[in-house]
N, C-alpha and C positions, 0 to 999 in steps of 0.2 A: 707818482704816489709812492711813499715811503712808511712803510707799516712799521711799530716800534719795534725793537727787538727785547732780547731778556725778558718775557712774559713771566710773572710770579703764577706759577703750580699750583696746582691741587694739594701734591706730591710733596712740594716744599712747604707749601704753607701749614703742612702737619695732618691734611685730611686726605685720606687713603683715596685715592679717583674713583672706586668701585664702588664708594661711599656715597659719590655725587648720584642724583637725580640722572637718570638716564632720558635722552635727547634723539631723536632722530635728525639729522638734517638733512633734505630733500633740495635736490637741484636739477632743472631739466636745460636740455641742452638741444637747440634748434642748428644744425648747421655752423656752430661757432666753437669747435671743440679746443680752438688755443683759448680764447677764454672761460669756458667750462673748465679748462686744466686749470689753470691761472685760482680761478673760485675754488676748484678743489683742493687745492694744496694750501691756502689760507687755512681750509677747514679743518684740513688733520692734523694744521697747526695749532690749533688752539688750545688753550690750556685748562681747555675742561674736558676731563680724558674721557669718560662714560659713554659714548657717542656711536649709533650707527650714521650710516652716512649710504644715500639712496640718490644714485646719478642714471636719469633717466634721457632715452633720448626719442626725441618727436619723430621718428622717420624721415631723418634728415636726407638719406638717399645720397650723400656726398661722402663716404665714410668715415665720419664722423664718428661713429658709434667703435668703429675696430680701432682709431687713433688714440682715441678716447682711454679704450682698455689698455690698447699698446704701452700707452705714455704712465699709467697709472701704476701697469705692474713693473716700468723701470725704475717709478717714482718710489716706489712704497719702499724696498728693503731701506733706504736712508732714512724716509721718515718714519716707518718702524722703528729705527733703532734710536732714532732721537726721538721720539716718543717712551721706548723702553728707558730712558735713559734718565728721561725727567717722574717713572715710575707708571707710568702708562700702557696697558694692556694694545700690543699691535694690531693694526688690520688685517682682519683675512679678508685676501679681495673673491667674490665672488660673481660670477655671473645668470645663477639660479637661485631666486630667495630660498635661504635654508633658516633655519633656527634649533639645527644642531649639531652643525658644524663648530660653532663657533660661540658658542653657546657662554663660553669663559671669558670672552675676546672682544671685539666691539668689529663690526663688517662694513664691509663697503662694497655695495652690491650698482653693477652698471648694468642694466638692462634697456632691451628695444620696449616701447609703449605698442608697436605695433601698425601705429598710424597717428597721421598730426591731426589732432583732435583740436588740436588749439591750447593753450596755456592752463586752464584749469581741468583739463582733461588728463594734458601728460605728469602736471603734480599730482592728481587724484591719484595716478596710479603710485607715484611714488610712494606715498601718505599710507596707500594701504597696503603695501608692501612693509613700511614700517610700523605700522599699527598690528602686525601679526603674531611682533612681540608684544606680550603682555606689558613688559617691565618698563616698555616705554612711556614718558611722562608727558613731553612737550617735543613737540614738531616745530624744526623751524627754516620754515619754505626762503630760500635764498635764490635770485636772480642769477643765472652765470655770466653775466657781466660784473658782478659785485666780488668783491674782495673784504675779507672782516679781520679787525684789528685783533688779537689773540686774547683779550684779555673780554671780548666785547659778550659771548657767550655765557662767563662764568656771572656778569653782570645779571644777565637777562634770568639765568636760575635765581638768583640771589633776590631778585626781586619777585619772581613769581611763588619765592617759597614763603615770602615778605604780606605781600597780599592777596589772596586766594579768592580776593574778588575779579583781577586781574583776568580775561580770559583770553586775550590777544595784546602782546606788546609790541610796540615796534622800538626801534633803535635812533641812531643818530646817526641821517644819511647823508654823507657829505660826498659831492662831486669830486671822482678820482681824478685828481689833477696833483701838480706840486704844490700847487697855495691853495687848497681843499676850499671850500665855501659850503654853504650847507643847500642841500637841493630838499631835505624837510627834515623835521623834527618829528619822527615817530612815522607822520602821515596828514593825509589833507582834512580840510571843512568844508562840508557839502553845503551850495548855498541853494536851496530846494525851488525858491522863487526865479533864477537864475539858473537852474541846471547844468551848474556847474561846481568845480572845486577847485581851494586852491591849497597849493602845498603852503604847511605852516613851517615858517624860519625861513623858505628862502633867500638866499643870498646871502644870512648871516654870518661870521667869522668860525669859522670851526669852532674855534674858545671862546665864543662869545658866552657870557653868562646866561644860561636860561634858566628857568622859571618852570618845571616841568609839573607842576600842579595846575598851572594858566595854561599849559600844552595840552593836557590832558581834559581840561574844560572845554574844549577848542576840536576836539578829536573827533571826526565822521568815521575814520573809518583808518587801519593800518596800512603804511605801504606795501603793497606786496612784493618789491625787489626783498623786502627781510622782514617778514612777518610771526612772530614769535607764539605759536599757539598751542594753546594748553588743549590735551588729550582730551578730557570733558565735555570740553566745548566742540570737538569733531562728534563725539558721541551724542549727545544732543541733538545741535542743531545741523550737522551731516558734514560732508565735502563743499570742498569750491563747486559752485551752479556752472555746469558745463556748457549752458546754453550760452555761456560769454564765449567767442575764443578768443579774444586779447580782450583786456582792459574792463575795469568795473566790475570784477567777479571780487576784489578784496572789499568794496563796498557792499557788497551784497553780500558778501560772508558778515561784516561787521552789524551790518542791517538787520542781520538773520537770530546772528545772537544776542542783541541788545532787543529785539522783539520779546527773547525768550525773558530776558529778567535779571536772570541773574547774574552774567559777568558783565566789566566794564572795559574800555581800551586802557590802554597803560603805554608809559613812554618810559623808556631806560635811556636818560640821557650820558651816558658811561661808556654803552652799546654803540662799538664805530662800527658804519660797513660805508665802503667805497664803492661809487657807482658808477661804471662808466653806460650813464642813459644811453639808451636806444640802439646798444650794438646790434640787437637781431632784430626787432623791427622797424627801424626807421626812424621811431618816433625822436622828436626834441624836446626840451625843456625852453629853447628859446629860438630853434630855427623853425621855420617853414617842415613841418613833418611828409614824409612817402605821403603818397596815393594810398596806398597799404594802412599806414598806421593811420589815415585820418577816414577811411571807410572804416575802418574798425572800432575806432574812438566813437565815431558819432553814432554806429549802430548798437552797440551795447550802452553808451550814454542815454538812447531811447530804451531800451529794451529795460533797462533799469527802471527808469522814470515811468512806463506802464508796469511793471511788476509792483515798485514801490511807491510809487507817486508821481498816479495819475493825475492829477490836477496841477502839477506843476507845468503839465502839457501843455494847458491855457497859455502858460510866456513861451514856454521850450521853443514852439514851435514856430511863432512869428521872430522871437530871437535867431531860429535859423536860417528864416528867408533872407531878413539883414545881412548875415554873414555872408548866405550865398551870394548875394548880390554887390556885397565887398568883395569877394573874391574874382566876382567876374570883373566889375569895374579896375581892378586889378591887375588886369590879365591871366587870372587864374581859373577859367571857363571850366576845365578839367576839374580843379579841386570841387567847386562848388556844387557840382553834377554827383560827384561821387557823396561828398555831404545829403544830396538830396535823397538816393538811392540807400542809402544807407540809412536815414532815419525813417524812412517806408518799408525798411524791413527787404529792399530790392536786391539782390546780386548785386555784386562786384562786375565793372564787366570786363570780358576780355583786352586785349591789348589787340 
């Protein structure tokens, strides 16, 4: 994956960075700290200068969290200065949320969550670690296996200052490879009869021409690898539902505020982030997924469908036996077992 270079500025483009809409962007890190680096240094690349930047780590136990810092404070005096350079206020990195230290400057604060909560536990802390500034506008939760194109951020303001119906956008997620393809456009469509979703655009051409009004039609819910959300819409309708630890807690965030009324999804087709799928849990887009990632899919795919729709239980559930019972005809005895245990709300079980 090759990211463009020479991003057009804030700076250059004649509008002071201090000026822009100020952004948090929230990144947790499981055990994968060369890719949490890799995500983070996209991020202080980019060329919307306004920006804190909240890297959390799930008690990874492998030290991950001290590499993390290590690598960050080698990292920053370069990209502070090529950030000063393009007219951009540097990071002060810290490891205790402060908000007045830096008060002039824009932070990049790395801290332990404590404990692996699971996925919408370790951003929630992020989230409100960044929400303790006032001045912040939009959050926008990123995958540390993702990488964003520099120019993909100033998009995603530009459109949210564009339409203020907007309360979650997502981007254009293309599989990090050298011949990019698109793994979705924005995010999936929940098919409620089927109990399931599928990601919208895959396979398509990077540059294929889309249509992001027909995207937008089409929209259940935003990816959560780069889910782009407006301050408002935390205040409202709350945090990511912790009761997910992976997977289907961005559906139920979208569930949650589209109950309420008043915002709708949005797709910023402009907005590039590269994804390399399933680094920390297993999962695939086209291979056979962990034991891990398919107990975890199937028990918050259920835990979703009784929270928000129970009656789709009717198919859900005899759809599941089919599967299981492909999988065992398969020779996948294991997988099927854990599918079951998992949609009954059972433990995982030991090895």
């Amino acid at each position: 994956m090759v990211l463009p270079d020479g991003p057009t500025t804030a700076a250059t483009a004649g509008q002071p960075a201090m000026a822009e809409p100020r952004v948090a962007v929230v990144i947790l890190n499981w055990c994968r700290p060369v890719e949490t680096m890799a995500c983070l240094r996209s991020v202080m690349r980019l060329d919307h200068g306004n920006i804190d930047v909240v890297v959390c780590d799930n008690a990874s136990g492998d030290g991950s969290l001290e590499r993390i810092l290590s690598d960050a404070a080698e990292a920053l005096p370069g990209i502070n200065a090529e950030r000063q350079s393009r007219g951009f206020a540097p990071f002060a990195l810290q490891q205790t949320p402060s908000y007045e230290n830096a008060a002039s400057g824009q932070r990049l604060t790395i801290v332990p969550t404590g404990r692996n909560g699971g996925y919408a536990f370790g951003n929630n802390v992020g989230i409100r670690i960044a929400l303790q500034d006032p001045r912040i506008e939009h959050v926008w939760v990123l995958n540390n296996d993702t990488q964003v194109d520099p120019a993909s951020l100033s998009h995603l303001v530009t459109l949210m200052a564009q339409r203020p119906d907007v309360g979650i956008c997502g981007a254009k997620v293309l599989y990090a490879s050298e011949n990019s393809s698109v793994q979705t456009l924005g995010g999936g469509h929940f098919m409620p009869w089927r109990g399931r979703s599928i990601q919208i655009g895959e396979g398509l051409a990077a540059d294929a021409p889309v249509d992001a009004a027909n995207v937008e039609a089409q929209l259940s819910y935003v990816n959560g690898a780069a889910a782009f959300v407006r301050r408002a819409v935390i205040d409202k309708v709350g945090y990511m539902n912790e009761g997910y630890f992976l997977y289907w807690e961005e559906i139920d965030w979208a569930m949650r505020m589209r109950t309420h009324g008043q915002y709708r999804l949005g797709f910023c087709p402009d907005a590039r982030v590269y994804h390399q799928v399933g680094s920390s849990t297993g999962s695939s887009d086209h291979d056979i997924p962990s034991l891990g990632s398919t107990y975890w899919m199937t028990r918050s795919k259920f835990r979703f469908l009784r929270l928000h729709r129970p009656l789709t239980l009717l198919t859900a559930y005899p759809l599941l036996f089919r599967t299981v019972l492909r999988e065992i005809r398969a020779g996948r005895g294991p997988r099927g077992r854990i599918m079951l245990r998992a949609a009954f709300g059972l433990s995982m079980p030991s090895k």
